[in-house]
C-alpha positions in Angstrom: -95.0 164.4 69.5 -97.4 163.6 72.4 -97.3 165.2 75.3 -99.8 165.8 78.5 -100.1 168.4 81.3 -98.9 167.8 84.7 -101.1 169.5 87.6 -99.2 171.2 91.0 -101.5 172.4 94.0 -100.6 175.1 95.6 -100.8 173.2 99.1 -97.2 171.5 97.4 -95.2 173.8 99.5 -92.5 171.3 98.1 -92.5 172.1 94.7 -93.8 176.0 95.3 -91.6 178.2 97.2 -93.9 180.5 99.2 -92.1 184.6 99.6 -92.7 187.3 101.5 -92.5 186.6 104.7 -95.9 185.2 107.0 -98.2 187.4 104.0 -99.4 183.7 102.2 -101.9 181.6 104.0 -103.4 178.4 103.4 -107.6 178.2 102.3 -109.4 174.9 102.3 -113.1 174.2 101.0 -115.1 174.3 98.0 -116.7 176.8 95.6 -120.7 177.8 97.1 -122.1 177.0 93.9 -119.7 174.9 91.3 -121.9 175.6 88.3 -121.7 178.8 88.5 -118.6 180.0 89.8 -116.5 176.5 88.8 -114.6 174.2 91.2 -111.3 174.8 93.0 -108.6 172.0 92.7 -108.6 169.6 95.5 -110.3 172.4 97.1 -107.8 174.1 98.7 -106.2 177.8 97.5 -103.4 179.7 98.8 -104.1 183.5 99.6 -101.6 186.6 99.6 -103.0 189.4 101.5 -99.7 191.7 101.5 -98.3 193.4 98.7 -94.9 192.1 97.2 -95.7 188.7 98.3 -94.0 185.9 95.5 -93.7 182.5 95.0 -91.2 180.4 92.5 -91.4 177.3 90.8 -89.2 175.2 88.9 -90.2 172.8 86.1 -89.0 171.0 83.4 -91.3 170.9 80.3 -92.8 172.9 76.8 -95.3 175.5 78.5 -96.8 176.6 81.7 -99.9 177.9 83.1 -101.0 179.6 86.1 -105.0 179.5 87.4 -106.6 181.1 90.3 -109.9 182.2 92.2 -110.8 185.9 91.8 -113.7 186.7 94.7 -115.2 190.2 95.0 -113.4 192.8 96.8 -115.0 193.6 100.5 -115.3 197.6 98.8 -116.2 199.1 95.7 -113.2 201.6 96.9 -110.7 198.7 97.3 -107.8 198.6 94.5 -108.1 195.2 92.4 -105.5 192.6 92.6 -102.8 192.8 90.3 -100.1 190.2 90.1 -96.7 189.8 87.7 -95.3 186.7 85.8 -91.8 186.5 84.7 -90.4 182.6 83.1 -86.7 182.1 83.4 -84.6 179.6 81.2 -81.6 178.6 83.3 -79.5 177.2 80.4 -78.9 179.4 78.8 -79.8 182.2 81.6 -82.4 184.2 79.9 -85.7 185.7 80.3 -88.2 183.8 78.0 -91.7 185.1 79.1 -93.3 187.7 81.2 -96.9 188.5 81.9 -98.9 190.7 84.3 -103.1 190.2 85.2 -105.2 192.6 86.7 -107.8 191.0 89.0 -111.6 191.6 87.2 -114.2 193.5 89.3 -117.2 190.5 90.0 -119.9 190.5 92.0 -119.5 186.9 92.5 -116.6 184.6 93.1 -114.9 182.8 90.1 -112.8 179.5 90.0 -110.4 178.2 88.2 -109.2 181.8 86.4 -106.2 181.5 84.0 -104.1 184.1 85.1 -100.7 183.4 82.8 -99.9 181.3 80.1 -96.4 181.1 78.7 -97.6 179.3 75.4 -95.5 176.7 73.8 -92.1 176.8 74.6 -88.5 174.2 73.8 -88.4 171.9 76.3 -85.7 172.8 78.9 -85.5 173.9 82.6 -87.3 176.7 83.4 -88.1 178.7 86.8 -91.6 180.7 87.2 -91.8 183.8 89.4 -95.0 185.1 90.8 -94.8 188.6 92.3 -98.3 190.0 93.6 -97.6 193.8 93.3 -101.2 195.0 94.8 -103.5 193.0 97.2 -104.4 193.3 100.6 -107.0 192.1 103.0 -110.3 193.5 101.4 -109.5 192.0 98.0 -107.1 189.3 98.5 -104.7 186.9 95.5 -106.0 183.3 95.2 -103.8 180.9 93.9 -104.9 177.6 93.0 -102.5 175.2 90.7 -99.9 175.5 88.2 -100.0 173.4 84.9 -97.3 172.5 82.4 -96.9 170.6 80.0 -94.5 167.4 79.6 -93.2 165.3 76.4 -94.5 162.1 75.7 -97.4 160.3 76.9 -99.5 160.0 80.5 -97.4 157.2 82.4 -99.7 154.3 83.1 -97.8 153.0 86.2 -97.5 155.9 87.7 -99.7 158.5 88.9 -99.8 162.0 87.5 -98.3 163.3 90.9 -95.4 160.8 90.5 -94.9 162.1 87.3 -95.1 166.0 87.7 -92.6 165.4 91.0 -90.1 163.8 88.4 -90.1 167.1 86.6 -90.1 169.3 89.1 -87.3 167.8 91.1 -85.0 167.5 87.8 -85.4 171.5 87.4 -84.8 171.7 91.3 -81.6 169.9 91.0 -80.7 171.9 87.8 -81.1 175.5 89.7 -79.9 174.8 92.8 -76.0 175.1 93.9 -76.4 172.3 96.9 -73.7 169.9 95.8 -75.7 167.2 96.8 -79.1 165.6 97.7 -80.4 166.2 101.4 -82.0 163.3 103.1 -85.2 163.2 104.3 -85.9 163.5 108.2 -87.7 160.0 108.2 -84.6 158.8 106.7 -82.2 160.2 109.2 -84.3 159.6 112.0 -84.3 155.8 110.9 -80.5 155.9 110.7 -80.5 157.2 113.9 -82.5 154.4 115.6 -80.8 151.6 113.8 -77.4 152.8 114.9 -79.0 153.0 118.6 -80.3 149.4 118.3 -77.0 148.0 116.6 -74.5 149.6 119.5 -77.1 148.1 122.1 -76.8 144.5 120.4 -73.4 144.7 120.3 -73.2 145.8 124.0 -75.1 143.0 124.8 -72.9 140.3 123.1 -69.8 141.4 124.7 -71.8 141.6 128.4 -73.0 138.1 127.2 -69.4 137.0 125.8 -67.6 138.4 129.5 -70.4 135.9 131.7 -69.6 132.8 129.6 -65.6 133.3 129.5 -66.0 133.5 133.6 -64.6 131.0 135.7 -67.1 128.7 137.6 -66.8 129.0 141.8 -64.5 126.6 143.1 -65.4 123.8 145.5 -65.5 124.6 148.9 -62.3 123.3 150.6 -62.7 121.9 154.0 -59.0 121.3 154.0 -58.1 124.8 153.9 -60.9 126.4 155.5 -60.6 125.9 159.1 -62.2 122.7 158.6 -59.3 120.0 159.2 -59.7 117.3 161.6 -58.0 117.3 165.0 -54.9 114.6 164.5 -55.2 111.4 166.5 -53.7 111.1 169.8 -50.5 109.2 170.0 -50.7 106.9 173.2 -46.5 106.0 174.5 -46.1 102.4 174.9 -44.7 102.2 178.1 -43.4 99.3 179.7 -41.8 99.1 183.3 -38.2 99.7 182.3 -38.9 102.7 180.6 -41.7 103.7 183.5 -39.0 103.5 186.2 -36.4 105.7 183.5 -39.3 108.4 182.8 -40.0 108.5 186.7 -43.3 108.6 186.0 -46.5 107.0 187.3 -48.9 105.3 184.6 -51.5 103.9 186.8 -54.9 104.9 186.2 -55.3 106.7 189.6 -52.3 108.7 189.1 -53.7 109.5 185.3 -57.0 110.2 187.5 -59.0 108.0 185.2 -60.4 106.3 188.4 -61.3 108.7 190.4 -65.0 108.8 191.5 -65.8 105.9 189.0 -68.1 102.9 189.4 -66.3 99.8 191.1 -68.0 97.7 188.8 -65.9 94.8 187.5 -67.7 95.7 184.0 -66.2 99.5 183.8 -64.4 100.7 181.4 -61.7 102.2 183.6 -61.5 98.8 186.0 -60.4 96.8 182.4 -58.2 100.0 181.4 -56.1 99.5 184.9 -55.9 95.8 184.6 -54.5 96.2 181.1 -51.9 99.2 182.2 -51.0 96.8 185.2 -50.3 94.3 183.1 -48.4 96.4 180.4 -45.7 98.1 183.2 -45.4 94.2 185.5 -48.0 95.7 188.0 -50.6 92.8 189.6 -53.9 93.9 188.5 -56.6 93.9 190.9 -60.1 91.6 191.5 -62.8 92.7 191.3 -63.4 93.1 195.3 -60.1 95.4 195.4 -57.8 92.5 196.8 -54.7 91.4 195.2 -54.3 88.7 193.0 -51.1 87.0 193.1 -50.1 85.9 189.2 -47.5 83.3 189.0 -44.6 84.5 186.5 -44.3 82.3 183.4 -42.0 79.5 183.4 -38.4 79.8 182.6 -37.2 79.1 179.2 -35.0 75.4 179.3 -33.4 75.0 175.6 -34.0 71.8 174.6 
């Protein structure tokens, strides 16, 4: 059966858990002089400058390998890096592989070291612990990338970072005793917003549902508003019988219609008395203040 070897960075702090407290740090840049001391993967190596720093890693697959940079310690005095491998089959729980490498004294930096190699084992789900028993400042651990191998063929649709993060998260899942998968924070931050946006939408179709069920102004009464017009005067008619019952005197003097008016036979109040003369029997008057006699109508004769 085919199968083909998936490469993990050690900058994947997703798939490597980093141990040992602040004592790993993270290296980027390239070898001085590839051909001769080889290349570092995607050129970036993390270093363990305290003793009993570890990592882990869990992987599903047939074999595993660990590679690393060894530079020259800053001291001939300076112990050499030595660093301890154990592989762990989680079902059943048992110890398949262990393996321990001593740092070589160089005198010039080396790439892409193997430093543990499990050889072919069944495929299953496994977990790799690295424990760095001796290092420290002066000669520090490098590691670069982990390799193992996986059944089958390369995908063609999918890179080979796809493919090793399949793997890796299936032994994940398999290991760990969370009943269930955590969501990312880009995922719950979207949740978040979209719930914000959805209550605000829905706040603004009930504002928007209150303003259209609302009434329109009514009219402006002028009715009932202090606005009504003053009724029309009622003006008695009044004849001489009823003038001389009521006691009272209608004339246009006594109403004081006439005083200080014009004397012109034209005014209003002149042709006012006349017709109030006429109305209660009284003779009206010329227009030069005399009387006028009027004779009275003739009697009725039946015929």
């Amino acid at each position: 059966m085919s199968s083909h070897t998936v490469l993990v960075d050690d900058s994947d702090t997703v798939s490597i858990q980093y141990g040992g407290g602040h004592s790993w740090s993270a290296y980027t840049g390239t070898s001085f002089d590839e051909v001769v001391e080889g290349s570092i993967h995607n050129s970036t190596l993390h270093v363990a400058t305290a003793s009993g720093s570890s990592m882990s890693f869990s992987f599903n697959g047939t074999s595993v390998a660990v590679f690393g940079s060894v530079w020259p310690p800053a001291a001939t005095y300076v112990p050499l890096t030595t660093s301890e491998y154990t592989l762990l089959r989680l079902n059943p729980r048992t110890n398949v592989s262990t393996g321990s490498f001593l740092a070589p004294n160089l005198t010039i930096p080396k790439n892409n070291l193997n430093f543990y190699s499990s050889g072919n084992i069944p495929y299953d789900a496994y977990v790799l612990t690295i424990n760095v028993t001796q290092t420290s400042i002066d000669s520090p651990y490098y590691l670069d990338y982990i390799a193992f191998e996986v059944p089958g063929p390369v995908p063609s649709t999918t890179s080979m970072q796809t493919a090793r993060s399949d793997e890796t998260t299936g032994a994940t899942s398999a290991s760990s005793a969370a009943p269930g998968p955590v969501l990312p924070v880009g995922a719950i931050i979207g949740v978040a917003i979209g719930s914000v946006c959805a209550l605000a939408l829905a706040l603004a179709l009930v504002i928007f549902a209150c303003l259209r069920r609302r009434p329109p102004p009514s009219e402006f009464n002028y009715g009932s508003v202090g606005q009504r017009d003053l009724p029309s005067p009622v003006i008695p008619y009044v004849t001489s019988g009823t003038q001389s019952q009521m006691g009272c005197d209608t004339s246009i003097s006594a109403l004081g219609l006439g005083a200080n008016r014009p004397t012109s036979p034209f005014d209003a109040s002149n042709i006012a008395g006349d017709s109030m003369n006429r109305l209660i029997g009284r003779p009206s008057s010329a227009s030069d203040g005399h009387a006028v006699d009027e004779e009275p109508p003739p009697a009725y004769t039946p015929s």
